[in-house]
C-alpha positions in Angstrom: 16.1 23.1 -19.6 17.8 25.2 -17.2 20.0 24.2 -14.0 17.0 24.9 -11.8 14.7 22.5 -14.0 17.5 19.6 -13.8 17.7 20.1 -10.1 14.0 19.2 -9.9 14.7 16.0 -10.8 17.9 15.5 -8.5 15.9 14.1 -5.3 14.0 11.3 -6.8 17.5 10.1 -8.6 19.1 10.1 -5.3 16.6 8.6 -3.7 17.4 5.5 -6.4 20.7 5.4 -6.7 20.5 5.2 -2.4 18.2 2.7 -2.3 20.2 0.6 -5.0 23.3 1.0 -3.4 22.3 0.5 0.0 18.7 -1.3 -0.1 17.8 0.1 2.8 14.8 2.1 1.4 13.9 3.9 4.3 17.3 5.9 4.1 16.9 6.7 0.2 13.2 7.8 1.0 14.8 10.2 4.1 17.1 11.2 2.7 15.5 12.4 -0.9 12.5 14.0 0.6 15.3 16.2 3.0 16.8 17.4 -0.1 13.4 18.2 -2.0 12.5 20.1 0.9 16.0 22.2 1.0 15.4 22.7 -2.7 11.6 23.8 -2.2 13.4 26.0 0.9 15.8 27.9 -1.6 18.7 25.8 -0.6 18.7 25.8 3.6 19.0 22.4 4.9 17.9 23.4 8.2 14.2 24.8 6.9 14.9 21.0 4.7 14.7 19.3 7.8 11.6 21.4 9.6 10.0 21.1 5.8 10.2 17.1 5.5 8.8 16.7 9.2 5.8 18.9 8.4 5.3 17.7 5.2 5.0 14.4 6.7 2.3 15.7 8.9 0.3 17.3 5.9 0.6 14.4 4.9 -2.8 13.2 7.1 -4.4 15.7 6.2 -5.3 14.4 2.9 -8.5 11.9 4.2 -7.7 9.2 1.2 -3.9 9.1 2.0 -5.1 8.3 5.7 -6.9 5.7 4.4 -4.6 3.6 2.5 -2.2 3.8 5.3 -4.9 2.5 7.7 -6.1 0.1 5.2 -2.3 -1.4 4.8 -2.2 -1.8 8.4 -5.3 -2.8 9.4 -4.8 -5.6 6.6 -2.3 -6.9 8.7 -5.0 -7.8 11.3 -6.8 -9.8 8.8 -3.9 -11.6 7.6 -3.1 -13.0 10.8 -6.4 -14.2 11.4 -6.6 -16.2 8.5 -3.4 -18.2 9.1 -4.0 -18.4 12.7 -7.1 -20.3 12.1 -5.6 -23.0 9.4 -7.6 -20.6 6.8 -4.7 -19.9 4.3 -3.2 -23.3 4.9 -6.6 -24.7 4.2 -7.4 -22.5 0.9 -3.9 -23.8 -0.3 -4.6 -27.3 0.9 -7.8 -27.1 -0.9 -6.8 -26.1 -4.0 -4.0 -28.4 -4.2 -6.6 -31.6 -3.7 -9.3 -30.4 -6.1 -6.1 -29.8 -8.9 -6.7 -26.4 -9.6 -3.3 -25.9 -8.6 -1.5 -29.1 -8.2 1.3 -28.2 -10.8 3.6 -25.1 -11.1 1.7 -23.6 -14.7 -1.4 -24.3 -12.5 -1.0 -22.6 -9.5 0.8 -19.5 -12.0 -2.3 -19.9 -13.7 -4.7 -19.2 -10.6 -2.7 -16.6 -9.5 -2.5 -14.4 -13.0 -6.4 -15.2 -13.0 -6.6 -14.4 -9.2 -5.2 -11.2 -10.1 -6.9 -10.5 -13.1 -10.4 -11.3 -11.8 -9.9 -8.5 -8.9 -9.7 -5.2 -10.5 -11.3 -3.3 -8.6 -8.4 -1.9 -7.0 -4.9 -2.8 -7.3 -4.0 -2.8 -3.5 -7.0 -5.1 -2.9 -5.9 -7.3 -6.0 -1.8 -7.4 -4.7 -2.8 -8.5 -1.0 -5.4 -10.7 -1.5 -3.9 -12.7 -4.6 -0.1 -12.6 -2.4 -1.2 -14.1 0.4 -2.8 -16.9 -1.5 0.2 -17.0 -3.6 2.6 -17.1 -0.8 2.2 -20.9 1.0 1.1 -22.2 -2.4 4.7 -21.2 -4.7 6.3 -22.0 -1.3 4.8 -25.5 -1.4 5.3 -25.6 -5.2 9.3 -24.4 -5.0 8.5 -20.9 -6.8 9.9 -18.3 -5.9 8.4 -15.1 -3.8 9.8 -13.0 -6.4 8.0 -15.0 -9.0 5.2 -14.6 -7.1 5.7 -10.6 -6.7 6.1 -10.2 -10.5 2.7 -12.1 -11.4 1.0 -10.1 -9.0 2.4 -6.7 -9.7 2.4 -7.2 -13.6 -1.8 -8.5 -13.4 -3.0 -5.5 -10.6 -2.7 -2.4 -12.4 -2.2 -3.2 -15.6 -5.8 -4.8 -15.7 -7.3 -1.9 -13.3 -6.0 0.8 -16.1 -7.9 -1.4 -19.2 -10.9 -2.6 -17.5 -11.3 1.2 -16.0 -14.4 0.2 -13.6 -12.9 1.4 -10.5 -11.9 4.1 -8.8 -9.0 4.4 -11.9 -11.7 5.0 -14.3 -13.4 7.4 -12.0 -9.8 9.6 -11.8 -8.8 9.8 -15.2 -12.5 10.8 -16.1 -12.1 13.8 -13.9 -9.0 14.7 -15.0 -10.4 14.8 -18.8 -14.0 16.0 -18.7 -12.6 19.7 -18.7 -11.1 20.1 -22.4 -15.0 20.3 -23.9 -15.4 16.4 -25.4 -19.0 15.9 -26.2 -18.9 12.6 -24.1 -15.1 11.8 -22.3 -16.1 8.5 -21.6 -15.9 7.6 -25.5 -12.6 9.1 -25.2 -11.6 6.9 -21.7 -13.0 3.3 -23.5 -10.6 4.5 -26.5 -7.6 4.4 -24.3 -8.1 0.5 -24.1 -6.8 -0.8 -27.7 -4.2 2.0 -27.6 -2.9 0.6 -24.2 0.2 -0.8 -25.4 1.4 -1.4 -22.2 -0.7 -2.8 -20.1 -2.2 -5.3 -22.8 2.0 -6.6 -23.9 2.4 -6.8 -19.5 -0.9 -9.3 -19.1 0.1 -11.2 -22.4 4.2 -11.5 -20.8 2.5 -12.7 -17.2 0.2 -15.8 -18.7 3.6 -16.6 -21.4 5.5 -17.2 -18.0 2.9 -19.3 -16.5 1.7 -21.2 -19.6 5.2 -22.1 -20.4 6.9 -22.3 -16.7 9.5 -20.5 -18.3 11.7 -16.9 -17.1 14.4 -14.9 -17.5 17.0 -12.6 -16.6 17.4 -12.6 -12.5 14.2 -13.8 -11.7 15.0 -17.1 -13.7 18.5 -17.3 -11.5 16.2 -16.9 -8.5 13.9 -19.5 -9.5 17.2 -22.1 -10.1 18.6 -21.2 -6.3 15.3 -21.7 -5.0 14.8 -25.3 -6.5 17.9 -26.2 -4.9 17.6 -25.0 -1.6 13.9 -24.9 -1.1 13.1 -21.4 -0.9 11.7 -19.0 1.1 10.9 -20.4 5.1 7.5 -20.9 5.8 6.1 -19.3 9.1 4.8 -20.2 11.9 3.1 -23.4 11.2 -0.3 -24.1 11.4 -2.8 -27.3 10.8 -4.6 -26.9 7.9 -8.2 -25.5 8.7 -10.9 -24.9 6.8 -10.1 -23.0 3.2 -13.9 -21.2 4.2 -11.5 -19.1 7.0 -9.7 -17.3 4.6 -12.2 -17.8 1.0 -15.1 -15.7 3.2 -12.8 -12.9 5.0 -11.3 -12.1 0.9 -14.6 -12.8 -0.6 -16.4 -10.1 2.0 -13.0 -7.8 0.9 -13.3 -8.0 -2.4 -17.4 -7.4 -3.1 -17.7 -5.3 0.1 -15.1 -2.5 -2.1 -17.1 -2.9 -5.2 -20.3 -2.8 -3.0 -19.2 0.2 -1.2 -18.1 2.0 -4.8 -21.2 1.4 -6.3 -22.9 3.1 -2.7 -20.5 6.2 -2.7 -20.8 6.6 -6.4 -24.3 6.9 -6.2 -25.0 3.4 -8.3 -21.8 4.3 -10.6 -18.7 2.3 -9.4 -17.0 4.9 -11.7 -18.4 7.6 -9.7 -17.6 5.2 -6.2 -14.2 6.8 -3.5 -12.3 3.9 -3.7 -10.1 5.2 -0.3 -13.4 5.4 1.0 -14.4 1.4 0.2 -11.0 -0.3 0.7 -11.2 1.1 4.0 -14.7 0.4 5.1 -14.5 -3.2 3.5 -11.0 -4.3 5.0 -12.5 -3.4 8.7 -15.7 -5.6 8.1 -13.6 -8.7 5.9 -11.4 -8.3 9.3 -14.1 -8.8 11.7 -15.5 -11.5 9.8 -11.8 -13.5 10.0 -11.7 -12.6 13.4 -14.7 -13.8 14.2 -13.9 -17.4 12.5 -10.7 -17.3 14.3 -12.7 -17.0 17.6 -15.1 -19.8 16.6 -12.4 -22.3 15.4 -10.9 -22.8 18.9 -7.6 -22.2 17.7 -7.4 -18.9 19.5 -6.7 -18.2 23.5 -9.6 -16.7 25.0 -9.4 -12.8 25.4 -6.1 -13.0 22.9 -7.9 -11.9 20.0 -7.2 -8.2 19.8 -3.5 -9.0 20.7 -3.7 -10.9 17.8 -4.5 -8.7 15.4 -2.0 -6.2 17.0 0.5 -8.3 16.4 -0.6 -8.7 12.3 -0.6 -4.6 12.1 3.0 -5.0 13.7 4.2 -7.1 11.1 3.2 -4.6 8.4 4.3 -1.7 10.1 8.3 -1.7 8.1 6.4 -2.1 4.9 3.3 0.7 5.7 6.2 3.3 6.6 7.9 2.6 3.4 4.0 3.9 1.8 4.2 6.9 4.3 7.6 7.7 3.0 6.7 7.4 -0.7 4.0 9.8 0.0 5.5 12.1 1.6 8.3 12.6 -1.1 5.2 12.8 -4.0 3.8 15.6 -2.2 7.4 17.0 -1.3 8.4 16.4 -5.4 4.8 17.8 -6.4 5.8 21.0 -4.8 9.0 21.0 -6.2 7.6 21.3 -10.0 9.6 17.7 -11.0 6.6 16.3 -13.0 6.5 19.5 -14.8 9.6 19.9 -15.5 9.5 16.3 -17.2 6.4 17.3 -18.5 7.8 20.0 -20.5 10.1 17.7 -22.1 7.3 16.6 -24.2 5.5 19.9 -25.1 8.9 20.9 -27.3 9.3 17.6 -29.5 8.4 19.0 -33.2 7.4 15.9 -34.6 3.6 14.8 -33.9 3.6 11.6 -34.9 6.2 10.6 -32.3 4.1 12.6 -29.4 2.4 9.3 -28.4 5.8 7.3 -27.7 7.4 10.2 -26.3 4.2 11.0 -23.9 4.4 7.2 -23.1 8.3 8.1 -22.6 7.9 11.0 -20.0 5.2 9.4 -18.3 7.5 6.1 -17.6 10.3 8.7 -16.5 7.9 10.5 -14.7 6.4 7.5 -12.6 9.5 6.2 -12.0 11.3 9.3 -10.0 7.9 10.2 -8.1 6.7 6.5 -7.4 3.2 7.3 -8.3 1.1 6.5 -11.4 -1.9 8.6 -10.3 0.7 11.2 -9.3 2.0 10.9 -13.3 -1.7 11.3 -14.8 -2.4 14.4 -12.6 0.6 15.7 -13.8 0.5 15.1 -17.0 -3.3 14.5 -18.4 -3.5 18.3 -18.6 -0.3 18.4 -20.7 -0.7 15.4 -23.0 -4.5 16.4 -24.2 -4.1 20.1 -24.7 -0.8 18.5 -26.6 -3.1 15.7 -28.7 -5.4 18.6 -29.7 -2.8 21.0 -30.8 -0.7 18.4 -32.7 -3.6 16.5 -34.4 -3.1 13.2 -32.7 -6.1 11.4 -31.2 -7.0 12.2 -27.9 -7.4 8.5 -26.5 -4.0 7.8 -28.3 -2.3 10.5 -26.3 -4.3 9.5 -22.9 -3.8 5.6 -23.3 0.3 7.1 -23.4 0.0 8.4 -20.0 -1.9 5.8 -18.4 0.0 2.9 -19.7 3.8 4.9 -18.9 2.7 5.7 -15.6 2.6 1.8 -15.0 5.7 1.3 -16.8 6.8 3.7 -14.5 5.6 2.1 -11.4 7.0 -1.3 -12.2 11.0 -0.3 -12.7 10.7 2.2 -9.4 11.8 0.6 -5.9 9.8 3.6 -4.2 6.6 3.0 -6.4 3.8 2.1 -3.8 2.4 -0.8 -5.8 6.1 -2.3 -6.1 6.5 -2.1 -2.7 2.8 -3.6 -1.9 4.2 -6.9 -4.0 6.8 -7.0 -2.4 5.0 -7.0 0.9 2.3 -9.0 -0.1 4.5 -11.7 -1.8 6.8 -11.3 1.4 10.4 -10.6 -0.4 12.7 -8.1 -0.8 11.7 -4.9 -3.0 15.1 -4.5 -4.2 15.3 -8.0 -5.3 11.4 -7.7 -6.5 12.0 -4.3 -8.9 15.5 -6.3 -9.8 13.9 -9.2 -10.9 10.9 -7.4 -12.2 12.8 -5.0 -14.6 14.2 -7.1 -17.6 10.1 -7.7 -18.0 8.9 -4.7 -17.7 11.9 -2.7 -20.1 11.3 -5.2 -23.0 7.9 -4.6 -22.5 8.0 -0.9 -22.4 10.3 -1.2 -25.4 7.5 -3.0 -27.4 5.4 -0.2 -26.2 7.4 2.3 -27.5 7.3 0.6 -30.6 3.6 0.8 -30.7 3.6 3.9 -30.0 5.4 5.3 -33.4 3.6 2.9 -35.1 0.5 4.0 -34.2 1.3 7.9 -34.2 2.4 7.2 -38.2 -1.2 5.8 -39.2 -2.8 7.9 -37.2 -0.9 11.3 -38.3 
């Protein structure tokens, strides 16, 4: 590599060692995507500047990045219509009587299967299985970091094996141009070979089975048995667990509904910016409406209302803006390819499938993005597979499974900073307490990986 490849990658480590240093993410994110742009701008910080601002504004131009920030915000709404009428108290209330989540392994349990169950899209699954979570582990004594882990390590690892959703649809489009009689075959190979994803699901329901953890998260869990945790908000009387089971219910099935509508019968085929979007405004209405007929709400209040709920998430959908913008400014910067490259010139084939899984991990975790990683890298890992002898599912199953990896170690990953929001903690403290889980993980992975590359050689 040469000293103009290396500086490539320069932005996204600042951008980490900034928001480690300082936590205050928005000043890491700033900061990197200025010196991507002066980069991009042949070293002038002044076009650096100019560059970031307008790359921010392309940034709307793209309709499905639009519609996940409108989604996150809009989400906000709903949320506070569900607590304000006793909803979310009520769903926790409820679930507490009927024993389903009486106990700490049960109430882990409902949440990893809360998770699991929703895989239609991971932003859907984090929000709607967090703000369960949230009153329930607060109830319980578990931590919000607990909570952020379960939910993180169950969204996408599930949505990346189970592959009907807007997931599948991607990675289909990214392989149907390399001439496989059928690239589905090839996309359902991916899932045995997803070392990853499948060691993540069987770490989340060991931690909730036994009630045991480790590293920082298990320090966390001690200081919050002792002191109590993380305070409560504004409290409300428990209401009816309908108020908030109907508004996620309508969330939930009105995505895969609208998925199956845009993709012409095929959820594969469905825009999943396009359903989270249409589905959030009508799951909001409905808990607004239930708000309005439980009393609870002053008359003529109810739009203030959910202004106030999009408030709330405004901090955390600026940090999603942010992390956007510095994809799109790293994107043009050539990073991914760059640490794409690093896999094309590794002479031994059997070891391409760990060292794919490698890059794509390293990838993921400067650029924040997973779907970023596969566009980046899908075209380098199959022509790669091909070339080298080493099966093409093998190779993809390596991308998809290290852009998660990626995803869960990187403070300015959007789903780690979606936990974090949706579990209501810190996303410094929830990639710190997250990481000892997701590197021995990866390390299994990697394990796999050369395993798998020597039968398969």
């Amino acid at each position: 590599m040469t000293a103009g490849d290396w500086l490539t990658i320069l932005p996204p480590v600042v951008a980490l060692a900034i928001a480690v240093w300082t936590r205050n993410v928005y000043i890491a994110l700033g900061i990197a995507i200025w010196l991507s742009e002066t980069l991009v701008s042949s070293f002038n910080p002044a076009l650096g500047l100019t560059g970031g601002i307008e790359r921010a504004v392309s940034v709307f131009g793209d309709a499905g990045n639009t519609r996940i920030l409108l989604f996150c915000l809009i989400i906000g709404a709903m949320i506070e219509y569900m607590r304000r009428s006793g909803g979310i108290s009520g769903m926790v209330d409820w679930l507490i009587r009927s024993g389903a989540a009486r106990t700490r392994r049960r109430a882990g349990t409902v949440t990893a299967l809360t998770g699991t169950i929703i895989f239609v899209e991971t932003n859907i699954s984090l929000l709607a299985t967090g703000i369960m979570g949230r009153p329930l582990f607060d109830r319980l004594k578990m931590s919000r970091e607990r909570l952020a882990y379960l939910i993180d390590s169950t969204s996408a690892p599930v949505s990346v094996i189970i592959l009907l959703n807007g997931w599948g649809a991607y990675v289909l489009a990214l392989i149907s141009g390399y001439g496989f009689d059928n690239p589905l075959q090839i996309l359902i190979g991916t899932i045995p070979f997803n070392f990853y994803a499948v060691l993540t699901l069987i770490g989340v329901y060991l931690t909730v089975f036994t009630d045991r953890t480790i590293g920082p998260l298990k320090t966390r869990e001690a200081e919050v048995q002792e002191t109590g945790g993380a305070e409560p908000g504004e409290a409300e009387a428990p209401g009816r667990a309908m108020d908030m089971g109907l508004p996620v219910a309508v969330l939930v099935l009105g995505a895969l509904g609208f998925m199956a509508w845009t993709g012409g019968g095929n959820l594969l085929q469905g825009s999943g910016s396009k359903s989270i979007l249409w589905a959030i405004c009508i799951a909001t209405a409905v808990a607004g409406i239930l708000l309005w007929r439980s009393g609870r709400e002053e008359k003529g209040s109810l739009i203030q209302t959910g202004f106030k709920g999009m408030g709330e998430l405004l901090p955390a959908v600026t940090v999603i803006f942010l992390a956007i913008v510095l994809g799109a400014s790293l994107k043009a910067l050539g990073t991914g390819e760059v640490l794409g490259s690093l896999a094309a010139g590794f002479p031994l084939a059997w070891a391409l499938p760990a060292i794919i899984f490698i890059v794509a991990g390293l990838t993921s975790f400067t650029t924040g993005t997973s779907w970023g990683t596969y566009g980046i890298l899908v075209p380098v890992a199959i022509p790669l597979a091909l070339g080298a002898g080493v099966p093409p599912s093998l190779a993809l199953a390596a991308v998809l499974g290290g852009g998660v990896f990626g995803d869960h170690c990187s403070p300015i990953s959007d789903t780690s900073i979606i936990a974090s929001l949706a579990a209501e903690c810190e996303l410094i403290e929830h990639v710190r307490t997250q990481l000892p889980y997701a590197l021995i993980t990866g390390a299994g992975a990697v394990m796999l990986y050369l395993v798998a590359g020597l039968v398969t050689a």
